[in-house]
C-alpha positions as CSV (number, residue, x, y, z in Angstrom):
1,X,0.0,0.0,0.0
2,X,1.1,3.2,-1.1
3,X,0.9,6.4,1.9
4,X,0.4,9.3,1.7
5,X,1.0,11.5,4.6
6,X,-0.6,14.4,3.0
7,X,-2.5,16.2,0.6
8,X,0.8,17.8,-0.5
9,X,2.6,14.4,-0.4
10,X,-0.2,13.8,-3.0
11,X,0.2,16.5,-4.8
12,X,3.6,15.9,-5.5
13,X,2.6,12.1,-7.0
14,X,0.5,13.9,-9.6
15,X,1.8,12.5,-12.8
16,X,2.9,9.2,-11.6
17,X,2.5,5.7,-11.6
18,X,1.0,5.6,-8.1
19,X,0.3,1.9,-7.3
20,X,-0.9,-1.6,-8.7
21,X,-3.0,-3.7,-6.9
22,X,-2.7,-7.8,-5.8
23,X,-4.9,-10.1,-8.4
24,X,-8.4,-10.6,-7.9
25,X,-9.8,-13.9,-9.0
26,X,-13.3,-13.2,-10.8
27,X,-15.4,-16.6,-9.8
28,X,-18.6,-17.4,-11.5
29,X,-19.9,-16.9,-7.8
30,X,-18.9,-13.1,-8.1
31,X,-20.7,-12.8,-11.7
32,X,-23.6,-13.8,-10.3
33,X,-24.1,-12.2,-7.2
34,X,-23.2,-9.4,-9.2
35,X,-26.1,-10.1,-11.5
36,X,-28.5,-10.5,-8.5
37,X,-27.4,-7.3,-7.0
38,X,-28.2,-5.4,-10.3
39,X,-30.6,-7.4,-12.1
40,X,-28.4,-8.2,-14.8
41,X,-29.3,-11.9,-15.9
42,X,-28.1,-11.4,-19.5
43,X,-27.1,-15.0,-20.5
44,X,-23.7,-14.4,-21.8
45,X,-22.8,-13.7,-17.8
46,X,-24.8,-16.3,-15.9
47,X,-25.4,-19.3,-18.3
48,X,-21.9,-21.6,-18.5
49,X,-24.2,-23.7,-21.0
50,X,-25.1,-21.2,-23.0
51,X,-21.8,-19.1,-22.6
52,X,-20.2,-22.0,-23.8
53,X,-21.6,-22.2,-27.3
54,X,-21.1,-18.2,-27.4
55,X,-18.4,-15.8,-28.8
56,X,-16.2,-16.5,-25.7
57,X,-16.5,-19.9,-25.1
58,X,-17.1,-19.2,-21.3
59,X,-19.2,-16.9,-19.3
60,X,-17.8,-13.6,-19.0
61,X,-18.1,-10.7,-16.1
62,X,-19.8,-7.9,-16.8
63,X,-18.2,-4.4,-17.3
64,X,-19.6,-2.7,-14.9
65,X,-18.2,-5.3,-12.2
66,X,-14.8,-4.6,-13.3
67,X,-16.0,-1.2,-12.7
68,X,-17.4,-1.5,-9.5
69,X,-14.0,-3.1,-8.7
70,X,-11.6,0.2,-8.9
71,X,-13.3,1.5,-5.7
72,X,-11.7,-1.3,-3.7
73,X,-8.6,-1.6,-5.7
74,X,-8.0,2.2,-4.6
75,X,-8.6,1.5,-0.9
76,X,-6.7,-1.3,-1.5
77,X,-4.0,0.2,-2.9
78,X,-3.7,4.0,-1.8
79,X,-3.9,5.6,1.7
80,X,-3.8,9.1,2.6
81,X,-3.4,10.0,6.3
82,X,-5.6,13.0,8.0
83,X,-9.0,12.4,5.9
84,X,-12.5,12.3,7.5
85,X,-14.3,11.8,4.6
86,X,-13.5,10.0,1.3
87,X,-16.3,9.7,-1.3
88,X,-16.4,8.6,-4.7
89,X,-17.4,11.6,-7.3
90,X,-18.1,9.7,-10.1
91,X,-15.7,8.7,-13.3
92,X,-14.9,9.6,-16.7
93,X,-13.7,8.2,-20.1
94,X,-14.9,4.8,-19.1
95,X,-13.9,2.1,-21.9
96,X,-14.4,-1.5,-21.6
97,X,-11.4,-2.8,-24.2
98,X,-11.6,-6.6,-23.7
99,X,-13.7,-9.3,-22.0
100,X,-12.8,-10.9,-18.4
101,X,-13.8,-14.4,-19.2
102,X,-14.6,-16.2,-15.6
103,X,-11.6,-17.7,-14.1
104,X,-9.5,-14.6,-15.1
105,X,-7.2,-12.2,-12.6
106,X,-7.3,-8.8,-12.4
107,X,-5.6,-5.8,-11.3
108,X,-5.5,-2.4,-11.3
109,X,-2.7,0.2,-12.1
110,X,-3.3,3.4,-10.8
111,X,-1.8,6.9,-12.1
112,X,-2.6,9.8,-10.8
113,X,-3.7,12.6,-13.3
114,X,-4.4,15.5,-11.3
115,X,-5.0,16.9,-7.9
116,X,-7.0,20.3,-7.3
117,X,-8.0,21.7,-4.3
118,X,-11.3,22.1,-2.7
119,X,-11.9,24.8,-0.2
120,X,-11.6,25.4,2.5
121,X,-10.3,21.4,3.6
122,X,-10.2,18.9,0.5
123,X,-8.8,17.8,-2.3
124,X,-10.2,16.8,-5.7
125,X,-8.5,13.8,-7.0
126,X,-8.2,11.7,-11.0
127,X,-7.0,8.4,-11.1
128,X,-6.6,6.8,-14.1
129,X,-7.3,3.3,-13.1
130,X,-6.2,0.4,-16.2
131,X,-7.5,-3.1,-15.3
132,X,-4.9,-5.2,-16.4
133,X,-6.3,-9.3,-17.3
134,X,-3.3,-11.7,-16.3
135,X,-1.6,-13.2,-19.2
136,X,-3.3,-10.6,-21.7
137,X,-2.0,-7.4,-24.0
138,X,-4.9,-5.6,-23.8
139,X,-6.9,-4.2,-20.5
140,X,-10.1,-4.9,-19.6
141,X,-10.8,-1.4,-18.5
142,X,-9.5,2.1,-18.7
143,X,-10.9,4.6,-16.5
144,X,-10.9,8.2,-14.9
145,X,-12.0,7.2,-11.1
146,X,-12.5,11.1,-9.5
147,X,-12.2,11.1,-6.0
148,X,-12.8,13.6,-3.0
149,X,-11.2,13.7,0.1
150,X,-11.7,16.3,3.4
151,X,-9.6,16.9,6.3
């Protein structure tokens, strides 16, 4: 885990390869509490039968999991000492470049693009969070995670 001991310790990491995260195996378990949690039942996710015959030859997860992921990859990965409050402020420039078949490990890489102050006691933060698939060129994910912390 990377530490930060304060906002201008951040600052001065703007620009930088920040952190990557441990692997994360994504189960069939995970898909499909996923699915129950959003009501996402598309077949291509939740049907090994039927995934099977498909254009991946397996179930895959679905993109906004990977998504949903980066919020825990970040805590995972990145602390910064001092804050009362963290909250997530939304993203941008999400892309979802390649499948995550089931079975597959992730991880995130996290850069930080920017930093810009909130008054009168925060900070405004973009990561830009790449989900990297184990054994693969291509990333699952590319992201701009925006992120707010207060003092």
């Amino acid at each position: 885990m990377k530490t930060f001991a304060s906002f201008d310790a951040l600052r001065a990491a703007v620009g930088t390869d920040v952190a990557v995260t441990q692997w994360l195996t994504i189960t069939q378990e995970r898909i499909d509490r996923f699915a129950e949690a959003t009501d996402d039942h598309q077949w291509i996710h939740v049907d090994a039968e039927r995934a099977a015959l498909g254009p991946f030859g397996r179930p895959i997860a679905h993109g906004f999991l990977t998504l949903s992921l980066l919020s825990r990859w970040l805590a995972e990965a990145v602390q910064v000492q001092g804050v009362r409050l963290s909250i997530n402020y939304g993203t941008d420039r999400v892309r979802f470049t390649a499948p995550v078949p089931v079975g597959s490990r992730l991880r995130a890489h996290l850069h930080l693009l920017s930093l810009q102050p909130i008054e009168p006691d925060g900070v405004h933060l973009c990561w830009r969070a790449t989900v990297e698939i184990e054994g693969q060129a291509k990333p699952a994910c590319v992201a701009d995670m925006l992120v707010r912390h207060y003092r």
